[in-house]
C-alpha positions as CSV (number, residue, x, y, z in Angstrom):
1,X,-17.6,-2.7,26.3
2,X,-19.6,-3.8,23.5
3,X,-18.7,-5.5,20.3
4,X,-18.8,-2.5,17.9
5,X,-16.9,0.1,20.5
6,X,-14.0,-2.4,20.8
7,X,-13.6,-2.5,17.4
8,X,-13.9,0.8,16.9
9,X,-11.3,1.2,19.7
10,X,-8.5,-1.0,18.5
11,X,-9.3,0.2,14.4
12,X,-8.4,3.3,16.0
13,X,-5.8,2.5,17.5
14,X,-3.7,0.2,14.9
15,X,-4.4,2.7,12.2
16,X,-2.6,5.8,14.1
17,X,0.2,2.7,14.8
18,X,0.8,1.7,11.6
19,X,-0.3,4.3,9.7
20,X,-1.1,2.0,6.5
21,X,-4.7,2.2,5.2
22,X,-4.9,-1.5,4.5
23,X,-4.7,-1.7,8.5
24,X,-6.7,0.9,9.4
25,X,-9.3,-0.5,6.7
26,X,-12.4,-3.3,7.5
27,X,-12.9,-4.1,4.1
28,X,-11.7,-2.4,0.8
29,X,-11.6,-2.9,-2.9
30,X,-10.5,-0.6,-5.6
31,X,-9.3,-0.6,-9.0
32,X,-6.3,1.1,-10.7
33,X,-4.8,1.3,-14.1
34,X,-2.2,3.1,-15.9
35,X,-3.4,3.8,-19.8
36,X,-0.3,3.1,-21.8
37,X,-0.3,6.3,-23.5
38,X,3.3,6.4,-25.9
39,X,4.1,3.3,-23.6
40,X,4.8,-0.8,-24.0
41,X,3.0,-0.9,-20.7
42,X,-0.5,-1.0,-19.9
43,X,-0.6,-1.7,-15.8
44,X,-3.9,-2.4,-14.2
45,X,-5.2,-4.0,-10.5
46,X,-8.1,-5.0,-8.7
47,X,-7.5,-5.2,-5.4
48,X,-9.7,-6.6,-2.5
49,X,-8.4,-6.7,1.6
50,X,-10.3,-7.2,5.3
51,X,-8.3,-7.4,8.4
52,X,-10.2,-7.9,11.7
53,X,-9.1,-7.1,15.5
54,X,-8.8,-9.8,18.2
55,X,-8.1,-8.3,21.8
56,X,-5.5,-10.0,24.4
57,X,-5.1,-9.8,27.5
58,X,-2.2,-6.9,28.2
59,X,-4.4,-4.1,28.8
60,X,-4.1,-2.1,25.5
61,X,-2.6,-4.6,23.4
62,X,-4.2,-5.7,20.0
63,X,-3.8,-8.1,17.8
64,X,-5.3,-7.8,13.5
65,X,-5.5,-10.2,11.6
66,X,-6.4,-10.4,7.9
67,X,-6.1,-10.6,3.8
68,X,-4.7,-8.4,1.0
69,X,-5.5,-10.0,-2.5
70,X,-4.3,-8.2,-5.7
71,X,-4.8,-9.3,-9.3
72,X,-2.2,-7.1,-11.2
73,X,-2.6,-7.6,-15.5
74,X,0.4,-6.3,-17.7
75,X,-1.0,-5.5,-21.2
76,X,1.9,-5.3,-23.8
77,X,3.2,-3.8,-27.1
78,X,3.3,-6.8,-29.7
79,X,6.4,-5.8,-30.9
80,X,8.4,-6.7,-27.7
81,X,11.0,-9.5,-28.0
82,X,9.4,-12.2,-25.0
83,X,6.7,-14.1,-24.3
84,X,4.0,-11.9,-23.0
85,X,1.9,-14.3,-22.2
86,X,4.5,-15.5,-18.9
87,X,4.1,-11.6,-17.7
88,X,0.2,-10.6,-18.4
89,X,-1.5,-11.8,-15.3
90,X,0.4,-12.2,-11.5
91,X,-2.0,-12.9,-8.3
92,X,-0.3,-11.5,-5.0
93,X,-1.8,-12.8,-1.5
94,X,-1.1,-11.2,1.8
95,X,-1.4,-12.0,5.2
96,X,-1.1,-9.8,7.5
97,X,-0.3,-9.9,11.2
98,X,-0.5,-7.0,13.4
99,X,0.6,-6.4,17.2
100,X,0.2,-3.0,19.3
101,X,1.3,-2.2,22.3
102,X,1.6,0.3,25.0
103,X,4.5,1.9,26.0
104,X,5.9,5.1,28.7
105,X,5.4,8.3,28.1
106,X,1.8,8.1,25.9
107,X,4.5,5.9,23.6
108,X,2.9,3.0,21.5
109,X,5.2,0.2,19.9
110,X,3.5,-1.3,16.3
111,X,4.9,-4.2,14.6
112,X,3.4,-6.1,11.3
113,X,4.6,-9.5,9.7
114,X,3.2,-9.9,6.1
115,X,3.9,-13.2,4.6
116,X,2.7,-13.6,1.4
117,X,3.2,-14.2,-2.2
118,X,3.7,-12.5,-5.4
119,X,3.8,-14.9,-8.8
120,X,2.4,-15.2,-12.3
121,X,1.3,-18.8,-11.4
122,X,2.5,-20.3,-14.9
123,X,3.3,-23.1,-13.0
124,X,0.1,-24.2,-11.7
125,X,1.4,-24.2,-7.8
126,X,3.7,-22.0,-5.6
127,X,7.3,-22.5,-4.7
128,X,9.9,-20.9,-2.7
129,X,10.3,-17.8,-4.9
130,X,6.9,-16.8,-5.0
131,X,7.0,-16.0,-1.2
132,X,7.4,-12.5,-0.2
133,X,8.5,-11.1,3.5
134,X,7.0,-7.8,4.3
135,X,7.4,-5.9,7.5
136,X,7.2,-2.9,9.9
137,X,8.2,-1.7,13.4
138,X,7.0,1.8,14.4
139,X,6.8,3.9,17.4
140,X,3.8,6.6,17.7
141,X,2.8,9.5,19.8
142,X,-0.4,10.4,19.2
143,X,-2.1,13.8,20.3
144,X,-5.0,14.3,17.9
145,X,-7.4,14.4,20.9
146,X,-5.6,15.3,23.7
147,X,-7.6,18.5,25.1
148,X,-4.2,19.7,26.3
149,X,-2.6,19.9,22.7
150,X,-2.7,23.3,21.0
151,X,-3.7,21.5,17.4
152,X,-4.1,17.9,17.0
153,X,-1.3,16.0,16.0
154,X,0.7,12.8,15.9
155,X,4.0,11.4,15.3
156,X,5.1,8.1,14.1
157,X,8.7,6.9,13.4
158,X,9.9,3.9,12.2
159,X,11.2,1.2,9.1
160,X,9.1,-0.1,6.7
161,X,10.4,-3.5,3.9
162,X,8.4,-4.3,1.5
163,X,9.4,-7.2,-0.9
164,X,6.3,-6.2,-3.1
165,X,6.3,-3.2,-3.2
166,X,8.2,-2.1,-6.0
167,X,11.0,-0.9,-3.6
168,X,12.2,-4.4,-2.2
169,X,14.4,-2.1,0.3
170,X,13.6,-0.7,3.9
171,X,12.3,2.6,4.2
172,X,12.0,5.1,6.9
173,X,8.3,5.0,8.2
174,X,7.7,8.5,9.2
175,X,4.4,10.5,9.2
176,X,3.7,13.7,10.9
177,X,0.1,14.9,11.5
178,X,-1.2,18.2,12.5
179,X,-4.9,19.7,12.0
180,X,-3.4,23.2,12.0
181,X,-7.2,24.8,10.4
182,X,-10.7,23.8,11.1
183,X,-10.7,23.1,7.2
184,X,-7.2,22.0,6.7
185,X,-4.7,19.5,7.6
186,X,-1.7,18.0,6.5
187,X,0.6,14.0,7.0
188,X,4.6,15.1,5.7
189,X,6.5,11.6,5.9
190,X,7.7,8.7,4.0
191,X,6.4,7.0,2.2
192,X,3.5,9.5,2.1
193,X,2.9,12.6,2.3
194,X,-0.3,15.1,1.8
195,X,-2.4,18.5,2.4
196,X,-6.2,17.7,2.8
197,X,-9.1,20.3,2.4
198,X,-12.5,19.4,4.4
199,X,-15.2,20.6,2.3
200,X,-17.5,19.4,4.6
201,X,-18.5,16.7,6.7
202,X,-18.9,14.4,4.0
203,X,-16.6,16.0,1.3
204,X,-12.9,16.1,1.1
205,X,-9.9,16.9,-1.1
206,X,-6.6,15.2,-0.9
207,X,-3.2,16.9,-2.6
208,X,-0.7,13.7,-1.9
209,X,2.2,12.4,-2.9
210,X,3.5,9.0,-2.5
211,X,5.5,5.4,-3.8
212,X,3.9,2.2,-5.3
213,X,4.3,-0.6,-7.2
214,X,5.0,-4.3,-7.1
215,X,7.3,-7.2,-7.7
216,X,6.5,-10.4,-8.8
217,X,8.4,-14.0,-9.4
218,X,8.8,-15.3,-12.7
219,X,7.7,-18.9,-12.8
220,X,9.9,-21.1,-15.1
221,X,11.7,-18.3,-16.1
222,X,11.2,-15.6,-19.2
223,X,13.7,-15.8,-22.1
224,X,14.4,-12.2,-23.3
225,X,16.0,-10.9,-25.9
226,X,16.9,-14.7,-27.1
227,X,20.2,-14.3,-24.1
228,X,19.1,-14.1,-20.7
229,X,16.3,-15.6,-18.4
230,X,14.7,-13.3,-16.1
231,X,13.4,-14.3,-12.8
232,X,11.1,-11.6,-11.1
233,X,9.5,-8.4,-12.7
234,X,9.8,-4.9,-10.8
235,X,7.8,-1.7,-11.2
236,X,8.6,1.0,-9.3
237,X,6.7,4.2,-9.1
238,X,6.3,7.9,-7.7
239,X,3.3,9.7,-7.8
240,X,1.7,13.0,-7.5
241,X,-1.6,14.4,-7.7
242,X,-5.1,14.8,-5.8
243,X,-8.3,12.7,-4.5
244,X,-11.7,13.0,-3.7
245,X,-12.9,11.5,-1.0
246,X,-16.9,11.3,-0.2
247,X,-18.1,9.6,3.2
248,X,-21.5,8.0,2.3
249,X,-21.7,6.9,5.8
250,X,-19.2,7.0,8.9
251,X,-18.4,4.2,8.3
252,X,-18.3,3.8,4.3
253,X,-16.3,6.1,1.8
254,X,-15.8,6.5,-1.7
255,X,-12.8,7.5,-3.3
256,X,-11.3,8.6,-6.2
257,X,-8.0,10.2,-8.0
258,X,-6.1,11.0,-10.3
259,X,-1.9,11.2,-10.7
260,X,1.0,12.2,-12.0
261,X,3.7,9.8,-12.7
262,X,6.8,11.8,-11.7
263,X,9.2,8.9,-11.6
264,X,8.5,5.3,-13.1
265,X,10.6,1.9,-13.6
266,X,9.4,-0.9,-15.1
267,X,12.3,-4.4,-15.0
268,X,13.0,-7.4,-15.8
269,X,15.6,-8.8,-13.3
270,X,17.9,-12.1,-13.0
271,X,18.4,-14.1,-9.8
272,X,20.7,-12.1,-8.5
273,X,17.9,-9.6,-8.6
274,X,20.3,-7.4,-11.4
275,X,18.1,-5.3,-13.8
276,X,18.6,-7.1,-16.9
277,X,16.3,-5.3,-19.1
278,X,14.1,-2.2,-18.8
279,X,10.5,-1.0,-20.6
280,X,9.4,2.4,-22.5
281,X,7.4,3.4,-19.1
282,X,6.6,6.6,-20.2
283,X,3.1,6.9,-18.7
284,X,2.2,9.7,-17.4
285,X,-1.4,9.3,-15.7
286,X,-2.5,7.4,-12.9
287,X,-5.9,6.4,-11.6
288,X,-8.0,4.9,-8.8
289,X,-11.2,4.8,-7.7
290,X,-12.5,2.7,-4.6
291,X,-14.6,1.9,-1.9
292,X,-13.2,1.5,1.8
293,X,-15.9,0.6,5.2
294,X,-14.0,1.8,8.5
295,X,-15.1,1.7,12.0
């Protein structure tokens, strides 16, 4: 087996197992921002991430390796009652550490470790409270070429944790696929779900809907409101709308979209991880644009 049909086989494979496009990504780098609109909060990220494949010796087991750097900036009203200067720039750095498996039944066990942290470095160097656990554990059946199958489809159940995330909670992982049109598909699951129109080879269009956000330490601390110190900052969001995908190669894609903001939190929280004190987050629009090489 050569060097770029491996890959291509375990790229395949670890992206229907864990279902996350930062794993089933090479390389990527996109930016997003949120215009504050009526809003204390302008939220923009650059975001850059490779992961690479490493083959062991189980037949059909994989291991990926790689890196997910963000560099998130808060832009705020001048009339809030902090330092905004502590909560304007926060670097998060992931590692992440994928296994796959084989299991009975056409059955495949996924599992991802993503140590990391999550800080607005005023301190000049990392400590305990910057780190952030993420993690997943997912079982897949995957049929979307099985000439057998009626349509093409897969199933993938699981949990999900993210500590930066913006929902520092576990999650059900699931994600249902099915090609039920030669133009039309659709993923229903947590924590994403969507419809997607195939223009064309090369042209697609994405109705989705899913959660994002972050949460980030507090270095020395942030005095608000002259009373209490907050430790960590959350945002939390849900989103809704549509992207446009165009495949330059097989290999390279473009993307862009647009949201809704149907549900949005933005905190300041203590040590006990207690919302202490919330912002207007009354933005409505959301948008991204990207570029993403697969194998």
């Amino acid at each position: 087996m050569n060097k770029v049909t491996f890959i291509t086989l375990v790229f395949l494979i670890v992206s229907s197992t864990l279902g996350y496009a930062q794993l089933s990504d090479l390389a990527r780098v996109d930016y997003t921002i949120l215009p504050a609109g009526t809003s204390d909060v302008e939220y923009s990220r650059v975001r850059g991430l490779f992961n690479y494949p490493v083959k062991l010796k189980k037949e059909g087991a994989y291991l990926l390796l790689g890196l997910d750097y963000s560099n998130i900036k808060l832009d705020m009203n001048d009339n809030l009652s902090f330092d905004r200067e502590k909560i304007s720039d926060f670097q998060i750095l992931d590692l992440n550490i994928a296994y796959t498996t084989p299991l009975k039944n056409d059955w495949r066990l996924g599992v991802r470790l993503t140590p990391g942290f999550s800080s607005n470095l005023t301190a000049n160097d990392l400590s305990l409270e910057d780190v952030i656990i993420s993690g997943d554990v997912v079982f897949i059946k995957d049929k979307k070429k099985d000439p057998n199958a009626d349509k093409p489809w897969s199933l993938i159940l699981g949990v999900s944790y993210s500590g930066n995330r913006g929902f520092p909670f576990p999650l059900p992982f699931i994600s249902y696929y099915r090609k039920f049109h030669e133009k039309w598909s659709y993923n229903f699951g947590i924590p994403k779900t969507n419809l997607e129109y195939h223009i064309s080879e090369k042209h697609r269009l994405k109705l989705y809907t899913e959660l994002d956000g972050f949460t980030a330490n507090l270095q020395q601390g942030v005095l608000i409101d002259n009373s209490t110190i907050a430790e960590s900052i959350n945002m939390s969001l849900l989103l809704g709308g549509l992207q446009y995908e165009f495949h330059v190669t097989s290999h390279l894609q473009f993307y862009a979209r647009s949201s809704y903001v149907i549900s949005s939190s933005v905190n300041f929280r203590d040590n006990s991880r207690n919302n202490i004190k919330g912002l207007d987050n009354t933005n409505d629009l959301y948008l991204r644009t990207g570029l993403r090489f697969k194998i």
